[in-house]
VEXDREN-2710 file (C-alpha; in Angstrom, 1 decimal):
% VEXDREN-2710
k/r/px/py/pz
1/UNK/-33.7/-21.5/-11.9
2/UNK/-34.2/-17.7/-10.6
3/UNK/-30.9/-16.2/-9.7
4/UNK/-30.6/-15.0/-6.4
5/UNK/-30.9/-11.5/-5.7
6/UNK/-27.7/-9.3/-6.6
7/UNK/-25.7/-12.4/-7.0
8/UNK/-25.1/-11.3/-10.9
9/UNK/-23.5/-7.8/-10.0
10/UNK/-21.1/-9.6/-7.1
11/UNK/-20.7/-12.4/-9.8
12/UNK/-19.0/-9.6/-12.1
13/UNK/-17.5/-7.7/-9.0
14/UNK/-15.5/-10.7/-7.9
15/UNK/-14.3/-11.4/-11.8
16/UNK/-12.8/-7.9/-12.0
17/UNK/-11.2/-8.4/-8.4
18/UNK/-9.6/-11.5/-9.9
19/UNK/-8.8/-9.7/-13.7
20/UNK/-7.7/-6.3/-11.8
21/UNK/-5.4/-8.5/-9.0
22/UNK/-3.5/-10.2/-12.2
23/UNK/-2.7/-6.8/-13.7
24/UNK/-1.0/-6.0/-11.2
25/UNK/0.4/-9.0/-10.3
26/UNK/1.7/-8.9/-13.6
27/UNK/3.5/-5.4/-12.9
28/UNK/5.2/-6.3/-10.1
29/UNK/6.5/-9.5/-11.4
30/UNK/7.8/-7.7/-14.2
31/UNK/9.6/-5.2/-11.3
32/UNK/10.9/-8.3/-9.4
33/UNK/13.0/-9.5/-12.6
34/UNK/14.3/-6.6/-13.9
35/UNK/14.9/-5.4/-10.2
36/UNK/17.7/-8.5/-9.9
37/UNK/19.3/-7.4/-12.7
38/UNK/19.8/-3.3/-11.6
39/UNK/20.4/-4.2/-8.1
40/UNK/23.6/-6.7/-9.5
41/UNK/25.0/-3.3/-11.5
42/UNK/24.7/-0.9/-8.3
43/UNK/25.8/-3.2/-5.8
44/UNK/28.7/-4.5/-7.5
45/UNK/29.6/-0.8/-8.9
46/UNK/29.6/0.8/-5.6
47/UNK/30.7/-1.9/-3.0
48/UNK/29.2/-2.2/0.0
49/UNK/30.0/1.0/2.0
50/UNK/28.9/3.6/-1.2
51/UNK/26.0/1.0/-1.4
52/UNK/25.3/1.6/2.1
53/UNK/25.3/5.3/1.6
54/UNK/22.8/4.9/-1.2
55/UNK/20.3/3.0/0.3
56/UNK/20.0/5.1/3.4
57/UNK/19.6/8.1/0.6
58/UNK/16.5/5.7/-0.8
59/UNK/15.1/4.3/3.1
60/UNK/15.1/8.3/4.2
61/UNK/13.1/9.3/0.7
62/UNK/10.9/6.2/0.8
63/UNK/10.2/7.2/4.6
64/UNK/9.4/10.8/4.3
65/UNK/7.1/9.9/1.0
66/UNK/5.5/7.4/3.8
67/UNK/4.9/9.7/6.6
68/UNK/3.7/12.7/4.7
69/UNK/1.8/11.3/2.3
70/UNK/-2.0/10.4/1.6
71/UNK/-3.5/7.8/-0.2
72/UNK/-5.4/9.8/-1.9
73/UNK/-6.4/7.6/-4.6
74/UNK/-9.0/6.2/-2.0
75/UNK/-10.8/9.3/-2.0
76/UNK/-10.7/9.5/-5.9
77/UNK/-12.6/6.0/-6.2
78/UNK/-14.7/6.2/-2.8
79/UNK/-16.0/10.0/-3.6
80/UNK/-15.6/9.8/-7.4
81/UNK/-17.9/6.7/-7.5
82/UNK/-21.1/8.3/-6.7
83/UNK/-20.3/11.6/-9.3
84/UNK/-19.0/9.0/-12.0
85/UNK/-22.0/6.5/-12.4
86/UNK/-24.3/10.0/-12.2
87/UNK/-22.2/11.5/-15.3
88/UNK/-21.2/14.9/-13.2
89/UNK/-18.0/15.1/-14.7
90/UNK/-17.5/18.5/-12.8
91/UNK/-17.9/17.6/-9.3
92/UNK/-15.3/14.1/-10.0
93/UNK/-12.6/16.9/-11.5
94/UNK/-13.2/18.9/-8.7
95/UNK/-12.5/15.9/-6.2
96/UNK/-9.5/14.9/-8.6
97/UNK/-8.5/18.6/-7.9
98/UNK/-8.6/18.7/-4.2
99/UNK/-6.6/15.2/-3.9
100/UNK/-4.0/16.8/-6.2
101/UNK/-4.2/20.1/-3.8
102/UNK/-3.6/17.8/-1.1
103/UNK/-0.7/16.0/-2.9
104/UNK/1.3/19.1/-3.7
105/UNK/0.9/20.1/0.1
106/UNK/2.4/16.5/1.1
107/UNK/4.9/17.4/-1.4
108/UNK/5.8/20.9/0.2
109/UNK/5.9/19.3/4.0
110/UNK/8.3/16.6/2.7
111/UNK/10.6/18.6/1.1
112/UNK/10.9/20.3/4.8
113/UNK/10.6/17.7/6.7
114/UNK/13.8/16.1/4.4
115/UNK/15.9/19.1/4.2
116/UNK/15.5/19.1/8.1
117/UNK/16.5/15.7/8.6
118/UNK/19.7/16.2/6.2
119/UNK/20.9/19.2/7.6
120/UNK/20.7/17.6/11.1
121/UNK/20.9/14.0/10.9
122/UNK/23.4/13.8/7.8
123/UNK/26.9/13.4/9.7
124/UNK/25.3/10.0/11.5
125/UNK/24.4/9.3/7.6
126/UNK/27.8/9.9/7.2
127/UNK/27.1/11.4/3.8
128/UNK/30.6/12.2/1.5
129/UNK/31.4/16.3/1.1
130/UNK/28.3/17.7/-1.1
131/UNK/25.8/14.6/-1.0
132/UNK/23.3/16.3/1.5
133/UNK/22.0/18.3/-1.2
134/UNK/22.2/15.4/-4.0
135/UNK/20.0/14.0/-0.8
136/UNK/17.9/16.3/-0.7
137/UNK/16.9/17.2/-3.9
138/UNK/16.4/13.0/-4.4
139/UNK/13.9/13.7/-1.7
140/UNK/12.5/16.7/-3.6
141/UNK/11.9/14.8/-6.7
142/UNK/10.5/11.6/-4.6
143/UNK/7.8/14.3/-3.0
144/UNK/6.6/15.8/-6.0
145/UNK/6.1/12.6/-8.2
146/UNK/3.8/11.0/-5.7
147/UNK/1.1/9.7/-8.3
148/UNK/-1.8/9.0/-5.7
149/UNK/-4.2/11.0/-7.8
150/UNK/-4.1/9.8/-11.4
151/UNK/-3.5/6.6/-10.1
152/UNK/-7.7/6.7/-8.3
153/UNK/-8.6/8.0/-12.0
154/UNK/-7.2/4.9/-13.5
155/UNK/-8.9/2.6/-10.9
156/UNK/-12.1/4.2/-11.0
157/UNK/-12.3/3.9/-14.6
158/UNK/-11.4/0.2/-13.9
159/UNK/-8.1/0.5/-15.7
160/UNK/-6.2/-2.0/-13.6
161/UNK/-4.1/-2.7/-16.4
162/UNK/-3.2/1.5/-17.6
163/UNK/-1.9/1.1/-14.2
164/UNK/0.3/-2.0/-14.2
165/UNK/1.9/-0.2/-17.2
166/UNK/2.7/2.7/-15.7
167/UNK/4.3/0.8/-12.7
168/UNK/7.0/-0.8/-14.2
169/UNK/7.9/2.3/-15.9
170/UNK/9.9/2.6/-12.4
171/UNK/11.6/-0.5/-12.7
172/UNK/12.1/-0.2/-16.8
173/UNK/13.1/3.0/-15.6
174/UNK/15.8/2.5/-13.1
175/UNK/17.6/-0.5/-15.3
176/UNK/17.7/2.0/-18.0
177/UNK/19.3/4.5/-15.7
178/UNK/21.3/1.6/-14.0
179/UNK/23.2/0.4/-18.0
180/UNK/23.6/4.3/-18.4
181/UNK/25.2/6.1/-14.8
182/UNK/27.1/2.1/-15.3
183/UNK/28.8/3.5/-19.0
184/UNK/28.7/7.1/-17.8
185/UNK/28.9/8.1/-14.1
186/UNK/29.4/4.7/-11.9
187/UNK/28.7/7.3/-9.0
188/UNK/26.6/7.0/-6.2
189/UNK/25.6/10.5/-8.0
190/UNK/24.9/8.9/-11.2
191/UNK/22.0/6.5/-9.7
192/UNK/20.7/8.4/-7.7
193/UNK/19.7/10.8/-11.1
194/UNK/18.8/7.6/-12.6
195/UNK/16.6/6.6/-9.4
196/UNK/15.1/9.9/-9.8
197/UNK/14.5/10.1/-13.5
198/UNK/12.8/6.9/-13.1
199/UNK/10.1/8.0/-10.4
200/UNK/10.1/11.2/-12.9
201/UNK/8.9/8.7/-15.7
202/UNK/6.4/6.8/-13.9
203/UNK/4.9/10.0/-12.8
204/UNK/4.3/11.1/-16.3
205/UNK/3.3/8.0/-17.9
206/UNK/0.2/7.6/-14.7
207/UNK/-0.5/11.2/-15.7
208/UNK/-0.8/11.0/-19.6
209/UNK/-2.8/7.9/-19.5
210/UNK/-5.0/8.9/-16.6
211/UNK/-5.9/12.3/-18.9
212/UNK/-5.8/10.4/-21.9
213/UNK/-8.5/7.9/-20.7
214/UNK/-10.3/9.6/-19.0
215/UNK/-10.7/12.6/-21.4
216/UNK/-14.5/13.4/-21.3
217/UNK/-15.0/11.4/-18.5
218/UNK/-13.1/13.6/-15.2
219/UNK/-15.0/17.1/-16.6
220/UNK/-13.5/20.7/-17.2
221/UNK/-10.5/21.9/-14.8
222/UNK/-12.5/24.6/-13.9
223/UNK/-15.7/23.9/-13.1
224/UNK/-16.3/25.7/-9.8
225/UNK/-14.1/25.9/-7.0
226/UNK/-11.6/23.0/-6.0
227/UNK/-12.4/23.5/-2.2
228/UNK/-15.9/22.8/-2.8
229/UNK/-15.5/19.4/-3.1
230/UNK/-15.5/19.6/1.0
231/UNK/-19.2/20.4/1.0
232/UNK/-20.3/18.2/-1.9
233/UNK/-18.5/15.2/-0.8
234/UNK/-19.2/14.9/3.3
235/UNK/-17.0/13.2/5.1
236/UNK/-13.7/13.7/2.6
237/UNK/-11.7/15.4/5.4
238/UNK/-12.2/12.6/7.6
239/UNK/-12.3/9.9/5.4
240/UNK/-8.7/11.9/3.9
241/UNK/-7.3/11.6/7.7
242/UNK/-8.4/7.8/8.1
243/UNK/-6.6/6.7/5.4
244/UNK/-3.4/8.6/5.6
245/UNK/-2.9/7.9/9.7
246/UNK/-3.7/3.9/8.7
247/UNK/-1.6/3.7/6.3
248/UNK/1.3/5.3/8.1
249/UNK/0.6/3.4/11.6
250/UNK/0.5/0.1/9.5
251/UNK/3.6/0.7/7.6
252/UNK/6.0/2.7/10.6
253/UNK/4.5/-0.5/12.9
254/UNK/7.0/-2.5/11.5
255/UNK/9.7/-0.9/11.1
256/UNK/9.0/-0.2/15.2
257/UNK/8.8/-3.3/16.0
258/UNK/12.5/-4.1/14.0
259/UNK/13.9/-1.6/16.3
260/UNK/12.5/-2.9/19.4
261/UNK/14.1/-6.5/18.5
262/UNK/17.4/-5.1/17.9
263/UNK/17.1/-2.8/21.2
264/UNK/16.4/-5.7/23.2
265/UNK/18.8/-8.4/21.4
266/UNK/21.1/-7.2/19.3
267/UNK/22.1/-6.9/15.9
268/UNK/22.3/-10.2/14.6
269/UNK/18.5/-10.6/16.0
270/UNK/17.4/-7.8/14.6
271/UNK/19.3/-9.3/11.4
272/UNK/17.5/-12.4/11.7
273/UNK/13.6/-10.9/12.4
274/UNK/14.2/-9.0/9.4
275/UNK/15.1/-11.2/6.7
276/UNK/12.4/-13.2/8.2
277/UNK/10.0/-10.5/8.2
278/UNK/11.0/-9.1/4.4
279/UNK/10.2/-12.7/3.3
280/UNK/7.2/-13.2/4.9
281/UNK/5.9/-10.3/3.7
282/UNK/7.1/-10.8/0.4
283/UNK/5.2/-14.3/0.1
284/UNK/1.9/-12.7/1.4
285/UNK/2.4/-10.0/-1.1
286/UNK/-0.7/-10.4/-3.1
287/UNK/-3.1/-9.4/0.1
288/UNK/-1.5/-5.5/-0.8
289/UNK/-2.8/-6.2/-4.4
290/UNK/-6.3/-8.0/-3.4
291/UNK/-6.7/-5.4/-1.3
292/UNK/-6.5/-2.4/-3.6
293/UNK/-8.8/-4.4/-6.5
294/UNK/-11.0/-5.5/-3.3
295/UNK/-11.5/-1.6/-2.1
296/UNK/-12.4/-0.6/-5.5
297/UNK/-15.4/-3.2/-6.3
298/UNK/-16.9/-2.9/-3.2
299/UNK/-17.2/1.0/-3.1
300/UNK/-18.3/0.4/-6.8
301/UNK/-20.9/-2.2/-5.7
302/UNK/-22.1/0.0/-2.5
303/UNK/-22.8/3.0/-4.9
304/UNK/-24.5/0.8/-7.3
305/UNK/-25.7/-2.4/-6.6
306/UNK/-27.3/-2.8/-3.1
307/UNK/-26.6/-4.0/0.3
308/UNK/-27.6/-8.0/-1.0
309/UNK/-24.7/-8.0/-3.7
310/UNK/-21.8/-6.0/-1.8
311/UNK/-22.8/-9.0/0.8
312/UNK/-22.2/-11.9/-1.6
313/UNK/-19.1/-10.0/-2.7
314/UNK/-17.4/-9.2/0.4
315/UNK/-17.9/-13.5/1.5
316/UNK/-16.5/-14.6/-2.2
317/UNK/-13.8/-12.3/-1.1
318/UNK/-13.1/-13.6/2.0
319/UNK/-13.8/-17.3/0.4
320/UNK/-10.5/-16.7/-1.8
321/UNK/-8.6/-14.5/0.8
322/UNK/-8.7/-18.3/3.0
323/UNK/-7.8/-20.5/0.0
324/UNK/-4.9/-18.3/-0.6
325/UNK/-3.6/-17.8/2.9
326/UNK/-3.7/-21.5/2.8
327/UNK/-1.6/-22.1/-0.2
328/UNK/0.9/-19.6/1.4
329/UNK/1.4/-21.5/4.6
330/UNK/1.7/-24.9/2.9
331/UNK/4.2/-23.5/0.4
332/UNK/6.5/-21.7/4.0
333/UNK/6.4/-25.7/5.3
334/UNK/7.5/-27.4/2.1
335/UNK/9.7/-24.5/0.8
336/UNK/10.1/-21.8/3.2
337/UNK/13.5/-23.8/5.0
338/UNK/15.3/-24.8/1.6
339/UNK/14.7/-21.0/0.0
340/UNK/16.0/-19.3/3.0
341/UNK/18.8/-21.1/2.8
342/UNK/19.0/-20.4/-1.5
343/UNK/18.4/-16.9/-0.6
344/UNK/20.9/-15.8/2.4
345/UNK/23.0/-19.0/3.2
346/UNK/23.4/-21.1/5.8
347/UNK/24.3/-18.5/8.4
348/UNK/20.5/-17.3/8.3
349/UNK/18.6/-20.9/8.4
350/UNK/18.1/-20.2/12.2
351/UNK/15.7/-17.7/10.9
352/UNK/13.2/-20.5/9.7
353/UNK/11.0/-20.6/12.9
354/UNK/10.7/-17.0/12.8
355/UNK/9.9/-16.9/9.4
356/UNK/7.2/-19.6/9.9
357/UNK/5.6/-17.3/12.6
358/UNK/5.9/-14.5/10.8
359/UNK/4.4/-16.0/8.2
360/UNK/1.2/-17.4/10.0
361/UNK/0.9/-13.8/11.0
362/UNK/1.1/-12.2/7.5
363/UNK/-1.7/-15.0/6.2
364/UNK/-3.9/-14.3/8.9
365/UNK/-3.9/-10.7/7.9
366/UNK/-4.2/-12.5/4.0
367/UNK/-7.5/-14.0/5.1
368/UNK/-9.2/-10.9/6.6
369/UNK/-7.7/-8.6/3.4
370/UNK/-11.4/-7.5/2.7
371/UNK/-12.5/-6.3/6.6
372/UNK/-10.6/-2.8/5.8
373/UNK/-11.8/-1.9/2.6
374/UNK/-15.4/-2.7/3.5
375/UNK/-15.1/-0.8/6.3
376/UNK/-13.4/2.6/4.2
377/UNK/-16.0/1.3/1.4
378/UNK/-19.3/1.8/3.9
379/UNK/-18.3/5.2/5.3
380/UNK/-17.0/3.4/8.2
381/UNK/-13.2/5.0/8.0
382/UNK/-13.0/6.2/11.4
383/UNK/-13.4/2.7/12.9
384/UNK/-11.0/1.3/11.0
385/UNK/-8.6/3.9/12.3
386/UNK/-9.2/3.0/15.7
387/UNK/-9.5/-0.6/15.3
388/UNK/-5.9/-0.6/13.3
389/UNK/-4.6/1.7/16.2
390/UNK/-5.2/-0.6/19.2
391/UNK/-4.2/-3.5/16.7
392/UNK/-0.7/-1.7/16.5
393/UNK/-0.6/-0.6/19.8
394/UNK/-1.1/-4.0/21.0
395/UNK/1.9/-5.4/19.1
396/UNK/4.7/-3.1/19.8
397/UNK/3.4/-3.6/23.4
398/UNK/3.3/-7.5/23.3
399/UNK/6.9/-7.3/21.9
400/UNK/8.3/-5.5/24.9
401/UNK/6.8/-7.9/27.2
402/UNK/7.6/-11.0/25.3
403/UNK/10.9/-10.5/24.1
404/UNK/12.6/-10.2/27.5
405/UNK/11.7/-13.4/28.1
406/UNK/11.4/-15.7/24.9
407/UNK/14.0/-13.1/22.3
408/UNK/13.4/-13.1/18.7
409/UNK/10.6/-15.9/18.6
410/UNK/8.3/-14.0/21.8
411/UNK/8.6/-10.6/18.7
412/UNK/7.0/-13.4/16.0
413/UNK/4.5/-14.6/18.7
414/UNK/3.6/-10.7/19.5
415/UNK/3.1/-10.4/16.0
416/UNK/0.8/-13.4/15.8
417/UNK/-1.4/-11.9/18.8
418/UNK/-1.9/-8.8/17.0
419/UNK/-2.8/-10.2/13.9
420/UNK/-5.4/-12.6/15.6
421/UNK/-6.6/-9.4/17.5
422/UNK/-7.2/-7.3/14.5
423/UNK/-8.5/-10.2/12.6
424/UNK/-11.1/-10.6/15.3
425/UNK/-12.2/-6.6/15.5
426/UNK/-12.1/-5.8/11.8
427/UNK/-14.1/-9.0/11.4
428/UNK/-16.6/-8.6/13.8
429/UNK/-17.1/-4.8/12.5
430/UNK/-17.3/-6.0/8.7
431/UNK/-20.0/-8.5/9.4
432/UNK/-21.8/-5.8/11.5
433/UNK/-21.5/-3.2/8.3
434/UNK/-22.4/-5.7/5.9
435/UNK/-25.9/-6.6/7.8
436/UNK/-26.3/-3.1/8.5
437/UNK/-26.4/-1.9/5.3
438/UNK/-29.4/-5.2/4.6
439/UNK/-31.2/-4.4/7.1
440/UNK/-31.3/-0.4/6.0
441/UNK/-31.9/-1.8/1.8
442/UNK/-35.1/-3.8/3.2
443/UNK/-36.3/-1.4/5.7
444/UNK/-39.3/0.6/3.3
445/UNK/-39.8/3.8/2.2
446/UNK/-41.4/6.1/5.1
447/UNK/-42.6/8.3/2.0
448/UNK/-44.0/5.1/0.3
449/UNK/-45.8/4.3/3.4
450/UNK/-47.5/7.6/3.9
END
């Protein structure tokens, strides 16, 4: 029976998607457990108001890392693809080089931007005598161990499982640190050095295998000019931009949207929409990790296979992006009502429907996991910019007209529109990449026609 064309290089795509999203499925698992067991040792050490203190020390670093920060690992497996499969070693170093150049610049504006925010903002932190610059130098160490870079060598190279190593060396990491500032320093102090000394260790262990594997692979570190990657990669700057304004409109929609519940209903709403939202999210967790396995077989089969094969690709994708989405909704309506309760106590059970709807929302952005990376795959970065824009614009705006009216469940509905919305667009501009990219394969040759 003849095999239909490029159905043998999606066949092996979608296997590595499924290989690549249990490595690192396997990662975080290993995070969640050992996360139980440090988060027991600091909340019980430092009660609730040092514990307090803490936490907004982490939220403010994890925030900052957000804002300033590019995923610049993207760019090492969308431009590094082409350079890799033609063995120019040189020209990937030198696009390794100018996403490290533009990771020690993140680093620089965050260390700023924080030492700005603590010298201003750290009375309504209401930081103890001598913790803003423990605060800040947390920060410092958060900016300067962003591992974006090494982290695009180790997917390139299809290394899924280098990388779910070097993950949980922050939450090996951090329950070390935890059992030691516990014997030694029972401080808010004493974790934050362990918080930091973990990040310090997952930094180094991405690095050393990323160099270590891909020794002979990534080229010399100087071969040519580091900015010249601009003119032998087109597009980098703006593909650079797309991702990082994405990501940070995706991420800071959220936490919006939090803030526009409690402005409009309180507290305990707000308290309510979040736990419902954390868990939500928390169930839908694996279309993060699809997605990051997705975007790197489908700029791998663009480069190399054809326009037939990333099409049989990108619907098997989609195919188990729907069975998944499914299992997640049936689990919320069996399981969802009982665990809440497990998890929080009775007080929060009235935050069932809202995490129902929340959770419809999260598996409808499940099932369309693979429009976005098609899109940044096909040089198409800019559109999914906009399209992700209007798709956030449209919730925060849906919440301030529903909430007046209908509270906390009119904020889940908003979030339900928006999620339909950009379900709709990203789909709609997938399927249009996908058959124009078939339609360009079949056209022929102008030069073989003359």
């Amino acid at each position: 029976m003849k095999k239909k064309r490029g159905s043998g290089g999606a066949q092996e795509g979608f296997a590595r998607i499924l290989a690549n999203t249990g490595w690192l499925l396997g990662g975080k698992g290993v995070g969640a457990v050992l996360s139980l067991a440090y988060l027991a040792i600091v909340t019980r050490t430092l009660g609730v108001a040092d514990y307090g203190r803490f936490a907004l020390v982490l939220s403010a670093a994890q925030v900052i890392r957000t804002l300033v920060s590019f995923d610049s690992w993207q760019i090492v497996v969308r431009y590094g693809q082409p350079h890799l499969a033609a063995g120019n070693g040189d020209a990937l170093n030198r696009v390794l080089r100018f996403c490290i150049l533009i990771d020690l610049a993140s680093a620089l504006v965050g260390g700023v931007v924080a030492g700005g925010i603590v010298l201003l903002f750290g009375g309504l932190l209401e930081l103890a005598p001598g913790m803003g610059l423990q605060a800040w130098l947390f920060c410092i160490v958060m900016m300067v161990t962003i591992r974006s870079s090494p982290t695009g060598v180790l997917r390139l190279l299809d290394r899924f499982d280098s990388a779910a190593i070097a993950e949980t060396m922050v939450p090996v990491g951090r329950m070390i640190g935890a059992a030691l500032a516990l014997a030694f320093l029972p401080t808010i102090t004493g974790f934050l050095i362990s918080w930091a000394a973990a990040e310090l260790l997952c930094a180094a262990t991405y690095w050393g295998l990323a160099l270590r594997i891909g020794r002979g692979r990534i080229g010399h570190w100087r071969a040519g000019r580091t900015l010249d990657a601009r003119r032998e990669n087109p597009g980098i700057v703006g593909f650079l931009t797309a991702t990082n304004l994405q990501t940070t409109l995706s991420s800071m929609g959220q936490q919006v949207a939090v803030l526009i519940v409690g402005l409009f209903v309180g507290p305990v709403g707000a308290g309510l929409y979040r736990l419902a939202n954390q868990l939500a999210q928390s169930l839908t967790k694996i279309s993060t990790l699809l997605s990051r396995s997705i975007f790197v077989e489908l700029t791998r089969t663009h480069a190399s296979q054809g326009a037939e094969a990333l099409r049989t690709l990108f619907v098997r994708t989609n195919r188990l992006a729907m069975i998944a989405g499914a299992v997640i909704i049936a689990l919320i309506l069996s399981i969802g009502h009982p665990l809440l309760g497990l998890i929080a106590g009775k007080a929060f059970l009235p935050a069932y429907p809202l995490l129902l709807l929340l959770g419809i929302s999260a598996c409808i952005d499940l099932v369309g996991v693979s429009y976005r990376p098609l899109l940044m795959a096909t040089d198409r970065s800019g559109l999914s910019l906009r399209l992700t824009f209007v798709s956030t614009a449209l919730l925060l705006g849906m919440q301030a007209a529903l909430l007046p009216i209908y509270g906390t469940i009119g904020a889940a509905v908003a979030n339900i529109i928006a999620s339909v919305a950009g379900f709709l667009m990203m789909g709609l501009a997938s399927r249009r990449a996908v058959r124009g990219r078939i339609v360009t394969a079949d056209m022929p040759d102008m030069k073989d026609l003359a």
